[in-house]
N, C-alpha and C positions, 0 to 999 in steps of 0.2 A: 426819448421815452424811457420811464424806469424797466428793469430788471424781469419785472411780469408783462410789463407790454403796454402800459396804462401809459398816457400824456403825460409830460412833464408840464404843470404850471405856466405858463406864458408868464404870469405877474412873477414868478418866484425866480425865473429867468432873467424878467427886467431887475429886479430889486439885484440879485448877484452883479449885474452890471454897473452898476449906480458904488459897487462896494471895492469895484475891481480899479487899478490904475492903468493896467491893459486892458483887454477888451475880446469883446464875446464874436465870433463871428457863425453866422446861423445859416442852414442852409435857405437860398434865394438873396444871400448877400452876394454882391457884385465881386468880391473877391472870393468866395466859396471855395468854387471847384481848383483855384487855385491853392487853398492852405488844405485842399482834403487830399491833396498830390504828393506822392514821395518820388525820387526817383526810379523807384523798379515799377512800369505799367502793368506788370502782374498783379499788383496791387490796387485795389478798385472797389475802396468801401468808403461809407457816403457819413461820419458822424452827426449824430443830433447837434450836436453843440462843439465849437472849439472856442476853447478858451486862451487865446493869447496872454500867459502874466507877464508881467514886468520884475516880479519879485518872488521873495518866498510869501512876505504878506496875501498879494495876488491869489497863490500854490494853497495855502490853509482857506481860503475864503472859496476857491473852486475843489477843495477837499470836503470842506463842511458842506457846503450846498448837494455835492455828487450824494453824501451818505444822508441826509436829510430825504434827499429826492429817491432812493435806494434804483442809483443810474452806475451801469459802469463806466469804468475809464480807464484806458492807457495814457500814457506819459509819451509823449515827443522831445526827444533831444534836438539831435543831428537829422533824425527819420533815416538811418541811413541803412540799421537793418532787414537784410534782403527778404524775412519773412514780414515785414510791414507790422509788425506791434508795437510800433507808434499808431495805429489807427482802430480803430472799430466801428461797426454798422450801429447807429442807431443814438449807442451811446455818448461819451462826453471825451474829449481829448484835451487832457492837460500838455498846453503847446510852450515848448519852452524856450522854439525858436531867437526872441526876442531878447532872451539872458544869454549875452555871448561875452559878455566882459574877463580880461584876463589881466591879473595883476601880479608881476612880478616883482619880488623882491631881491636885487642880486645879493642882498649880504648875507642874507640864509640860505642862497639860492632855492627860495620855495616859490610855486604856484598857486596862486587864487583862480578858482577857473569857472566860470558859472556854469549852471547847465543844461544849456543852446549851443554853447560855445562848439564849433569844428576843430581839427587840428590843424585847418588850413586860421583859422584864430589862433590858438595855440602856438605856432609856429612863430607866425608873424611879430609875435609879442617877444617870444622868450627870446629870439633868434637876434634883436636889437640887443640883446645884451649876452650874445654868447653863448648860451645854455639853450638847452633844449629837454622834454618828457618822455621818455618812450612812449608811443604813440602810433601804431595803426600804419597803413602805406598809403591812404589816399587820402585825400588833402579833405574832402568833402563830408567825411565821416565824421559823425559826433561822440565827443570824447566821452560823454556819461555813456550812453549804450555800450560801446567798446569798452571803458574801464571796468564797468559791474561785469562784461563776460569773460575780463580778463585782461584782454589787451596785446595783440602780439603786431611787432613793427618792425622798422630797421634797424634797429638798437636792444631788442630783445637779447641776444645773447653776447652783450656785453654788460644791459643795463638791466634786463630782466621785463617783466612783463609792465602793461601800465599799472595792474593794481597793486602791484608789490612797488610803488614810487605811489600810492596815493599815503597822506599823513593824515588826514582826516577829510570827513564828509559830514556836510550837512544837509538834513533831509526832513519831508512833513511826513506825519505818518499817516497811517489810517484813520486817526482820530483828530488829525487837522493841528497837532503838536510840533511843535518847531523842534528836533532832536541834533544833538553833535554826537560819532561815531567817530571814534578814533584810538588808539592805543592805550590813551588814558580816561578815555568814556565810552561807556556801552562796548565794551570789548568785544562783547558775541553778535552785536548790528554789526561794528566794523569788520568783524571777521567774516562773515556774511557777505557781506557788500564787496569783497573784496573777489569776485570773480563766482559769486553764487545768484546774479541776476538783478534786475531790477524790479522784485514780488514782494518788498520791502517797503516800498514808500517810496516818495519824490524829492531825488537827493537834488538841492537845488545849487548846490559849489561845491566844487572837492578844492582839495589842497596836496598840490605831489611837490615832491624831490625832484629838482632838476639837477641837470648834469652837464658843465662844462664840453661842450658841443656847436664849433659854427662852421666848418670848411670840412667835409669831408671829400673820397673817393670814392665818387659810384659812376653808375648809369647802366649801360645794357650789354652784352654780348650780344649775338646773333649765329647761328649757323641753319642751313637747310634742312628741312623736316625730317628727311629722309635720314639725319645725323641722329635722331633724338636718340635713338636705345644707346648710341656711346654716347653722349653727350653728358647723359642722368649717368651711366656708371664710372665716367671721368669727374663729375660735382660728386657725388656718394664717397670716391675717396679722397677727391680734394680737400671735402671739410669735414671730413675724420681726422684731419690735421689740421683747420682753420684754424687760428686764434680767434678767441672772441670777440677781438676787434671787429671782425668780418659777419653781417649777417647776410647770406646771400641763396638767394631762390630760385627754382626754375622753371619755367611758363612752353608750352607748346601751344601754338599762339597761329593766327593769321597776321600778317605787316597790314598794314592800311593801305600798302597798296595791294593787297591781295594774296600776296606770298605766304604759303605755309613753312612757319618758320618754327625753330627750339630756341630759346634766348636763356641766358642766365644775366639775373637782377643783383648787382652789388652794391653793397655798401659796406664801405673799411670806414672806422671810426677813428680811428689811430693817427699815428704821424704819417705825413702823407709819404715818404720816401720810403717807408718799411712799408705800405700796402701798395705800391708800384711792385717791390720786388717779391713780395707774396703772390699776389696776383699774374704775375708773368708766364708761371706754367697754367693758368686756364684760357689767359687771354691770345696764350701763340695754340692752346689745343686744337688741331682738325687743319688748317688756322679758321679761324671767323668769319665769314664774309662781312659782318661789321663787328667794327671795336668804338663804341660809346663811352667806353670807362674815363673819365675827367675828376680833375678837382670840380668840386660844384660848393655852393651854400645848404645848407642841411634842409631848407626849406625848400628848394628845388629837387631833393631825393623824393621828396614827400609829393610832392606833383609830376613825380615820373611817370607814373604809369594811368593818372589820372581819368584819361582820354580811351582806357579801356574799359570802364564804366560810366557810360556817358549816360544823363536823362533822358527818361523815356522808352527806354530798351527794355523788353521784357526778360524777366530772369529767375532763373530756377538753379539752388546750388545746393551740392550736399558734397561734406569733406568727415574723412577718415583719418585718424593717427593710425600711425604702423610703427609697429620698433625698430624699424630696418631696412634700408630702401634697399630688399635682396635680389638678382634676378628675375626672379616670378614677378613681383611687384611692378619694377620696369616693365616686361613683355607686356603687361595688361595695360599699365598706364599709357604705352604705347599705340596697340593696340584700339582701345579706344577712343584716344586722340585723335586715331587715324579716321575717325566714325563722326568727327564732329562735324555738323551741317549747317552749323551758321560762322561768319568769318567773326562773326563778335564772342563765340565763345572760347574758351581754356579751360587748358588743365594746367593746374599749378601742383608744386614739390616746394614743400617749404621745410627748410631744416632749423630747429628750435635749439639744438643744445649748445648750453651753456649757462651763462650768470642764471636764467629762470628755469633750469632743471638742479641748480643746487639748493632753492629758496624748500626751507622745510614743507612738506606736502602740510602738514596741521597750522599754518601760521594763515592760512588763507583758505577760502572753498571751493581755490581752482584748482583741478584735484588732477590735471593729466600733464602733469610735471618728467613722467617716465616716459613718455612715448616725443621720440624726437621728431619724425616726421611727421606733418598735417600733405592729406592730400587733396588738393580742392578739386573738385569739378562745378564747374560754373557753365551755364549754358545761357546766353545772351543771343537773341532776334526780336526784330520787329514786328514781322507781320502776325496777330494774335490766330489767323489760323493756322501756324504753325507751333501753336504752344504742345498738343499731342505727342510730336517727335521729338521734339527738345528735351521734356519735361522725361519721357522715354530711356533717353540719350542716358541720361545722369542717373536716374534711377538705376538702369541695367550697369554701370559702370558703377556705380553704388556696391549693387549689390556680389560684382566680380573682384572688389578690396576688401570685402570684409573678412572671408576666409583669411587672409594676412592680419587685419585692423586687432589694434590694440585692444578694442572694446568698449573707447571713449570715446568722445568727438568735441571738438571747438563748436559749440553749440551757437555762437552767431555766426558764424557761418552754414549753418542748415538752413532751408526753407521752409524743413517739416521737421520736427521734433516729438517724435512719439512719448508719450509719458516713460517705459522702459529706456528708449534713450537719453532723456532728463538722469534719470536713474540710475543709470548702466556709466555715465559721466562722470556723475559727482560722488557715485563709489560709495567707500565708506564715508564720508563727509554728507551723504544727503539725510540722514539721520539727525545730523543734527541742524542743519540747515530745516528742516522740519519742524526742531524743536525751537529755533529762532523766531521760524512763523507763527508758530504758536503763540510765543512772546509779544509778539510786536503787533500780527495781524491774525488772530486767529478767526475770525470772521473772513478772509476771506475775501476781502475788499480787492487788494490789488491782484488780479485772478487772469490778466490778458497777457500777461508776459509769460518765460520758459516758469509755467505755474507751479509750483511747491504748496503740494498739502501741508497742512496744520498738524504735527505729531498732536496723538492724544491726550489730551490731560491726566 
């Protein structure tokens, strides 16, 4: 139904079909409830219409019909965003599942990447020839939603985030235009697009930088729960000395078989015999009850931890930057880790600095380049009468980091994103991300994502 509430057309629906080379899928179609599903079952809205394209052509012909019809729409990549803005009640869903094509070039080592496409695609392509994108940690995630909010992986603080490796974007706009963003076009879409959301249009391929990348050294630590408070101030000074090489994190975790555990997640980029003896004073620390650290294929870093966000799971996450992972910090983190009440959720510590804390703050609209640590709270169970304590859980833990918190947040990683947090993010930069909107969509059309008013004319 449009905007006010009125039916959309039946015949105006057929006719868009007839115009499409993918295809419309409506509710009472036999595959429905399957393409209206993402992986977080928190999520549970039922669209009027999904429109599977095949193309950008597709993308402009389910743009012009959405603003004809005055129907809203979000855009699906990957779907892999944990507050579900790939979906909406009612309205239309531009699905872009079906565009996953990846075309690499090794002699410029660039990226063609469509966008449907995962990083578990991604991977798969660049990795046949060596190179790889900074890109996300879990293989299932789709690379446009991650790129637009930035992008942070295992290669961030050598290679920087994903949207400082994108070289250009292609995208339809609000008015159904087929537009290219890039360094040397539309400078202020691409700077925009580059970590200020997807409120912009329907970018249907990007193109990054890749980077000579196929055998690294990772995998997992482990130690007893009861280790965590040294554990985090053993990692806090270990990669105060890291080389970049190393991007490496740490999870207070349940084992699958039940054990409350502290793990630190590595990944050395480097030559392998210089991150054996880098890594040697964390891996004898406490000592470990397991040591997982191997040479592996880079594609296998990317599917390590996969299996800790499986489909289906219900899930509620809100993370905080801190300047500092100081003792106060830890004690809390601790603290209510110790409070978690399902074996599927974590707290994660992730440390950021390096190559994308030196990229100038004005070259891009991801604006929280200063603040090194993200700290996640993820809360993961199944049974939906338990969403009240989980949802609980993270909130109150939420709100016990913020007296430390930077004042920004990694915004795809929220469930909730209040307008002041939108704002309180993107800093001085949302001013003009404002004045972008204006430019490009000042109506207002794409309004389902981390939403950006329209500066005034």
């Amino acid at each position: 139904m449009s905007r006010d509430g009125a039916p959309v057309d039946a015949a105006a629906v057929d006719a868009l079909a007839t115009r499409l080379a993918g295809r419309i899928v409506r509710p009472g179609d036999a595959d429905y409830e399957r393409a209206r599903r993402i992986w977080n079952a928190s999520i549970d809205r039922r669209p009027g219409l999904i429109v599977r394209v095949r193309g950008a052509a597709d993308v402009v012909e389910a743009i012009r019909f959405a603003r004809a019809s005055d129907v809203k729409v979000t855009v699906r990549g990957g779907g892999h965003n944990v507050a579900g803005r790939a979906l909406c009640d009612d309205g239309m869903v531009v699905d872009l599942s079906e565009m996953r094509a990846v075309l690499v070039d090794p002699a410029t080592r660039t990226v063609r990447v469509q966008g449907g496409a995962t990083l578990g695609d991604l991977d798969r392509e660049t990795h046949a020839y060596g190179l790889a994108v900074p890109a996300g940690v879990v293989s299932a995630t789709g690379i446009a939603g991650l790129t637009l909010g930035g992008g942070v992986g295992w290669l961030v603080r050598k290679y920087g985030l994903s949207c400082d490796n994108v070289l250009a974007m292609n995208l339809v706009d609000a008015d159904g235009a087929v537009l290219t963003a890039s360094a040397d076009e539309r400078q202020d879409l691409f700077w925009a697009l580059k970590g200020g959301g997807g409120n912009f249009g329907v970018v249907t391929d990007f193109t990054f930088r890749a980077h000579p990348v196929s055998t690294i050294l990772g995998g997992m630590l482990v130690w007893p729960r009861d280790r965590a408070g040294d554990v985090l101030r053993f990692y806090r000074d270990f990669m105060d000395r890291a080389p970049e090489d190393l991007t490496c994190y740490c999870a207070i975790v349940t084992s699958p078989d039940g054990v409350p555990i502290v793990a630190a997640l590595a990944c050395w980029s480097g030559e392998i015999a210089e991150g054996e003896r880098f890594l040697a004073p964390l891996r004898s620390f406490g000592p470990p009850m397991a040591d997982m650290i191997a040479p592996m294929p880079f594609p296998a870093m990317q599917r390590l931890i996969d299996g800790g966000f499986p489909d289906g799971a219900h899930n509620y996450w809100r993370s905080s930057f801190v300047h500092g992972l100081t003792d106060a910090v830890i004690d809390t983190i601790v603290a209510f880790a110790d409070r978690m009440e399902s074996p599927l959720s974590a707290t994660l510590v992730e440390y950021y600095g390096g190559a994308a804390s030196r990229v100038d703050p004005a070259s891009s609209a991801f604006a929280q380049r200063s603040a090194d640590y993200n700290i996640g709270m993820t809360a993961q169970w199944l049974d939906p009468a338990e969403t009240a304590k989980h949802v609980a859980w993270t909130r109150a833990f939420y709100d016990a980091i913020e007296p430390h918190a930077h004042g920004s947040h990694l915004l795809n990683f929220n469930s909730e994103a209040s307008d002041a947090m939108v704002q309180a993010s993107f800093g001085d930069h949302y001013a003009r991300l404002a004045e972008v909107k204006r430019r490009y969509d000042p109506s207002n059309f794409f309004s389902q994502d981390l939403n950006l008013r329209a500066a005034a004319a």
